[in-house]
N, C-alpha and C positions, 0 to 999 in steps of 0.2 A: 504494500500500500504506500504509494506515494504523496509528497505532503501535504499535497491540497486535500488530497481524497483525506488525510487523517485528522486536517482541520475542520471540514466539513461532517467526517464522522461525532468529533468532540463538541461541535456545535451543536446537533439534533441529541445529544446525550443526557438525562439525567445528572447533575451534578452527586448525587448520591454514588451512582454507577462509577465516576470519573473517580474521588475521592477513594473509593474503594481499593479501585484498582494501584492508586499507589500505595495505600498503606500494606498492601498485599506486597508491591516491590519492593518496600521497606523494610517489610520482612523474610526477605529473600524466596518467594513463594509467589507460583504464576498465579495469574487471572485472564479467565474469559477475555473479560473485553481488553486488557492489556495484551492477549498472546492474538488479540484480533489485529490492536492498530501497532505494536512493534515488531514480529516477525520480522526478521531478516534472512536474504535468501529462499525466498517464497518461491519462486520457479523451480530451484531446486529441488527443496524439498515437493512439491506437488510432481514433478516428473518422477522422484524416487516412489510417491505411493503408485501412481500411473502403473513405472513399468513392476513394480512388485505384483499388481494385480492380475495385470495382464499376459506378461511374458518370464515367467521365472523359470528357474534353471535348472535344468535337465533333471528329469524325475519330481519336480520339486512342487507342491501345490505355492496356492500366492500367499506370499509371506512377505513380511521386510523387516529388517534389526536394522534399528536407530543405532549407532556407536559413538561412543563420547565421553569426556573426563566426567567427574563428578562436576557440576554448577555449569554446564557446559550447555546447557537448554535443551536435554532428553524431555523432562518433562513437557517442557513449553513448547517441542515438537508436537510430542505426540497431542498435546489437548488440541496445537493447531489442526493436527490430521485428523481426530476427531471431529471439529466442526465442519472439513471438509468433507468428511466420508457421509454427515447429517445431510449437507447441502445436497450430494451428488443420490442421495436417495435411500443411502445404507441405513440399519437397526447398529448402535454403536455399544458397546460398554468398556468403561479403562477402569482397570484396576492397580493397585498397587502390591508387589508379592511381597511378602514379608515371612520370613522362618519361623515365625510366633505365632500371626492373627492369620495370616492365608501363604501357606506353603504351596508351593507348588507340587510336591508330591503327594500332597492331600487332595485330591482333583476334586473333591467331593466339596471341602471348602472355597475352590478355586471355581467352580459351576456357582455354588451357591454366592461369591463376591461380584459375578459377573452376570446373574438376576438381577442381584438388588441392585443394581450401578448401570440397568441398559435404557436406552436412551433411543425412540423413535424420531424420524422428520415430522411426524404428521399428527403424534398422540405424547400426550403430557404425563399418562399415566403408566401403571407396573404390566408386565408381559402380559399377566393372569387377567388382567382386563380389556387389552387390547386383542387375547385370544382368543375371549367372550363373545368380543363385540365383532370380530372378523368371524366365527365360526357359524355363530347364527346369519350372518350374511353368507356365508359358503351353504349352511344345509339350505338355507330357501333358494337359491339357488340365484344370487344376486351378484355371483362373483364369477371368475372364472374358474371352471373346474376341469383337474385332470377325470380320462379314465379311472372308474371306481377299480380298486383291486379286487383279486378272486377273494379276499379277507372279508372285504367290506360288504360284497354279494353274500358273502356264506351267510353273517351273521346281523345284513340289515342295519350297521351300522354305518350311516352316510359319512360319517365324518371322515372314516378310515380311510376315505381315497385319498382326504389332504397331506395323511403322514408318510413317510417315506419307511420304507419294508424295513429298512435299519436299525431302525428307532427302536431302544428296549424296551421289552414288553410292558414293563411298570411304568414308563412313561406314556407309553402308548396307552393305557386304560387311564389314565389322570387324564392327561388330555381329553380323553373322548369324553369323561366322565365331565371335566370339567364344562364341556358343549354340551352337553344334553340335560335336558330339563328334569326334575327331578318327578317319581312319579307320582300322581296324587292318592290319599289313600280318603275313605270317608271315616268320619268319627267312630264308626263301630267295627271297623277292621285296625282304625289304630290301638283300638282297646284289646286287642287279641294277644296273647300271648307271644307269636312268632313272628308279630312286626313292632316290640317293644323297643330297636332299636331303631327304628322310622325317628331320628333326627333331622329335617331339611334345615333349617335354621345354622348348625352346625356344619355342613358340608360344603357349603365352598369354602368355611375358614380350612379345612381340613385338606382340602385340594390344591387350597393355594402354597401350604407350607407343604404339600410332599410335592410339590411341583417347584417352590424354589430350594428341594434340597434338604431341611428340615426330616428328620427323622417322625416317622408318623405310626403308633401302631396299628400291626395287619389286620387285627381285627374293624378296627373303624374303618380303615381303605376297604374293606371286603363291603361293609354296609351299604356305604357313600357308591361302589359300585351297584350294587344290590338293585339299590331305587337310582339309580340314573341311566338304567340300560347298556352297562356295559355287559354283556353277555359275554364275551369270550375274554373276562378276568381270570377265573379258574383253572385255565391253560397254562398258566406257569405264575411262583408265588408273586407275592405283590410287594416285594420289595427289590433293592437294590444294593447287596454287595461289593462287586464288584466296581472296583474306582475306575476302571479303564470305563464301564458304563456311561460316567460322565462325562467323558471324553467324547463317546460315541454319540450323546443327547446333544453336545453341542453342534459338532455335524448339524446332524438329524434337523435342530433348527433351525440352522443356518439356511439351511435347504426350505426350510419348510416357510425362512423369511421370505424366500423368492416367491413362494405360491402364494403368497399375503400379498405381494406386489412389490416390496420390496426388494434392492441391489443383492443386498445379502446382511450376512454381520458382520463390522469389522467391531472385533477385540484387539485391545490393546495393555500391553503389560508395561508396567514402568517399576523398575529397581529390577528388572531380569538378572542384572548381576549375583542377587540374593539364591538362587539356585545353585549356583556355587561353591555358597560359603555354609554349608550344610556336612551333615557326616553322610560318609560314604555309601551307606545305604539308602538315604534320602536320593542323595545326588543320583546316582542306576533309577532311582525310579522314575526323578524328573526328567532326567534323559530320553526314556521309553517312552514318556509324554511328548518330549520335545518330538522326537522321532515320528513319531505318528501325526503330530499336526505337521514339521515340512513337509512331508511324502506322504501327506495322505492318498487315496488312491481315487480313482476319479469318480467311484461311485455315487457319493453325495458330494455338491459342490456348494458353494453360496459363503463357505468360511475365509475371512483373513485377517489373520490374526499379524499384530505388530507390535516386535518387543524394542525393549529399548535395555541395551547394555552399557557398563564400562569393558576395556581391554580387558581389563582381569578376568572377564567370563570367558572370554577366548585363549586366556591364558592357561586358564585353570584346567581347562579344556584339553590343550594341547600337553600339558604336563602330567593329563589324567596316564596310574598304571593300570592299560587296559586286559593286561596279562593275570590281574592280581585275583587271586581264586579265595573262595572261604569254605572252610570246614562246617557242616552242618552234619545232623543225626541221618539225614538222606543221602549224605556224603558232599562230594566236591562240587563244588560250582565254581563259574565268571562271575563276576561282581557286574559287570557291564555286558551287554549283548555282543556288542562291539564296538569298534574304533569309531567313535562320533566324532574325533577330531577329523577322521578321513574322508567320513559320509559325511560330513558337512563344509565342507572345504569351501562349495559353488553357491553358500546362503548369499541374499542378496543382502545387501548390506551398505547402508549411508552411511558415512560416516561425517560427524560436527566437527567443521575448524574453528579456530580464531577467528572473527570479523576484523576486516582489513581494516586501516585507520579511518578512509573514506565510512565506509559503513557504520563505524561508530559516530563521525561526524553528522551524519545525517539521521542516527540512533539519537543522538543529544539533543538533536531539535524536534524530534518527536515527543522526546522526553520532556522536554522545555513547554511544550504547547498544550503536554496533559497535565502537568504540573501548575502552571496559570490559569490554568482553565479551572481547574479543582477548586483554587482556592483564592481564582479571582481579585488575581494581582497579576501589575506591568514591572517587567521589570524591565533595567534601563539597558539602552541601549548598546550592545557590544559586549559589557562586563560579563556578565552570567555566562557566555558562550566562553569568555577568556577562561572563567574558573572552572568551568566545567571540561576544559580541552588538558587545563593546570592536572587535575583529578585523574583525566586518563593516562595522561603522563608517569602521574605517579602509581598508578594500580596497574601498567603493562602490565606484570609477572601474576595478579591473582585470575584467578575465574570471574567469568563474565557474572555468574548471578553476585560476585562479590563488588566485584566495579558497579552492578547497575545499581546496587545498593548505595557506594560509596556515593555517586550522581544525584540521588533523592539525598545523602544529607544534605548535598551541597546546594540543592537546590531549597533545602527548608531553613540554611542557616539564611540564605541571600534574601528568602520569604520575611523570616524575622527579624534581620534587618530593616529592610522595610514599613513592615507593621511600627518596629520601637523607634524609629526614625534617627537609627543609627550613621554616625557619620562615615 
């Protein structure tokens, strides 16, 4: 965005909005509408998510790793590519991985950070409602529909032609349950003994938490199916074990974003480096993860996931010992499937430079324009740009989120100057 266009943005702006957003860079921590009007290098990065989606490398589904130092603006990437992938018509969600609250080898918590945090173009609300409101327009028949499958024939359930065959079974009866109306009973059939568990009131809380992941006992899922006409529940149990499961449900709806009308999903991870710095066990399992979302295989499509690293994940990577066996009561194992520093040699991969001196010049008067605006003061002519160029001088050597920090002091000391009408 160049600088009329960012004067003109700051002008139609909320002052609450404006204000915001720097005490966010003050605190060294992006903001929406800051990573809207300061982005530097905006071609670039939009050609890197382009060709990640479209053309990626050999074997490889679409992916793309951000690389960059720590303060080096992974995050303030990815939020940018997230409003991008909004605009261009995708279902989004970024998450943050963390080895405490959402490990990555816990896929089960990593499904369930990447519910609560997803984000449509078109709807303001949670998946659970936006699945509601597209399904009952799928069964009347207001949308476009694939061929029903021979599943959906057998058993009379409409909705089944929406899900894709991949999809596990347990997710597949929540969904369906979750579409279909619940059945009516009259007052003296609810009095009967063998429909004492006829809760409708209850049942979509119960759909909605075994649907973002939340652990739900099988007995109330068996009910909640009961009276919503999932008829072919019983075919296999109603729960989910299995963590690679989760892995597969996210496919499944990524795919199944497409038949809703939408691009697809991009997920986006930030602290990716945190997979690394895990014990060895962990680490084999994230890997196996990793593995299956680069290569996934073309059967379900609509997923692209984008992580955002330091070196040291790639380091860590190439140092891994992929030879190193462990002793169990079943006997000898590999720690690792195999050499993922090998099999992943061709990831597509941006990597974040330094902004050249020009770029930060033209950075500081952006910075200059959201900063007066906020807080609606002139400053004088020439000076501010002097101390502010003074500043860069002096913070060459740190990280850019630390320099743009250093720039909001300088711009609040020259503010309060002003105000105290210092000489």
């Amino acid at each position: 965005m160049d600088l009329s266009s960012v004067k003109n943005t700051i002008q139609q702006e909320r002052n609450f909005t404006l204000r915001r957003a720097v005490e966010r860079l003050r605190e060294g921590i992006f903001d929406p509408f800051a990573v809207q009007l300061l982005t530097a290098r905006e071609d670039k990065l939009v050609r890197a998510f382009d060709q990640g989606l479209s053309s990626p490398g050999d074997n490889f589904s679409p992916h793309l790793c951000v690389c960059g130092d720590y303060g080096q603006g992974k995050s303030h990437s990815l939020a940018y590519l997230q409003e991008k992938a909004l605009e261009d018509g995708f279902a989004t969600s970024m998450i943050n991985l963390d080895p405490r609250e959402v490990p990555f080898h816990d896929f089960r918590q990593v499904y369930r950070a990447l519910l609560a945090r997803i984000r449509f173009p078109d709807h303001e609300g949670t998946f659970f409602s936006r699945w509601r409101s597209w399904s009952e327009d799928f069964s009347a028949g207001r949308t476009h529909r694939s061929a029903p499958t021979e599943r959906a024939k057998d058993n009379g359930n409409r909705i089944l032609a929406a899900l894709p065959d991949e999809m596990p079974h347990f997710f597949k009866a929540m969904l369906t349950a979750a579409a279909n109306k619940t059945i009516p009973l009259s007052h003296k059939k609810k009095a009967l003994k063998k429909h004492r568990q006829y809760r409708p009131r209850e049942f979509p809380f119960l759909l909605k938490r075994a649907l973002s992941g939340t652990i739900v006992p099988v007995y109330r899922l068996r009910n909640v199916c009961k009276y919503r006409s999932v008829d072919f529940y019983k075919s296999s149990p109603l729960k989910c074990t299995n963590p690679h499961d989760y892995l597969t449900q996210i496919f499944c709806m990524a795919d199944l974003f497409k038949q809703m009308g939408y691009k697809g999903w991009v997920v986006l991870f930030d602290e990716g480096e945190s997979i690394a710095q895990t014990r060895i066990t962990s680490r084999s399992k994230s890997y196996q993860y990793l593995h299956r979302i680069f290569l996934n295989s073309p059967a379900v499509t609509g997923l692209y996931p984008i992580f955002a690293f330091t070196d040291d994940f790639f380091f860590r990577l190439k140092e891994e010992n992929y030879d190193r066996i462990r002793v169990t009561k079943k006997g000898e194992s590999f720690y690792f499937d195999m050499n993922y520093a090998h099999a992943w040699k061709s990831l597509d991969v941006h990597r974040l430079h330094d902004l050249s001196g020009q770029e930060w010049n033209e950075l500081t008067r952006k910075l200059l324009l959201l900063h007066t605006r906020a807080y609606k003061w002139a400053p004088e002519n020439g000076r501010i740009q002097e101390e502010m160029e003074t500043v860069l001088a002096q913070t060459v050597n740190r990280e850019t989120r630390l320099r743009m920090q250093s720039l909001i002091n300088q711009l609040d000391m020259a503010h309060q100057e002003q105000v105290l009408r210092l000489p």
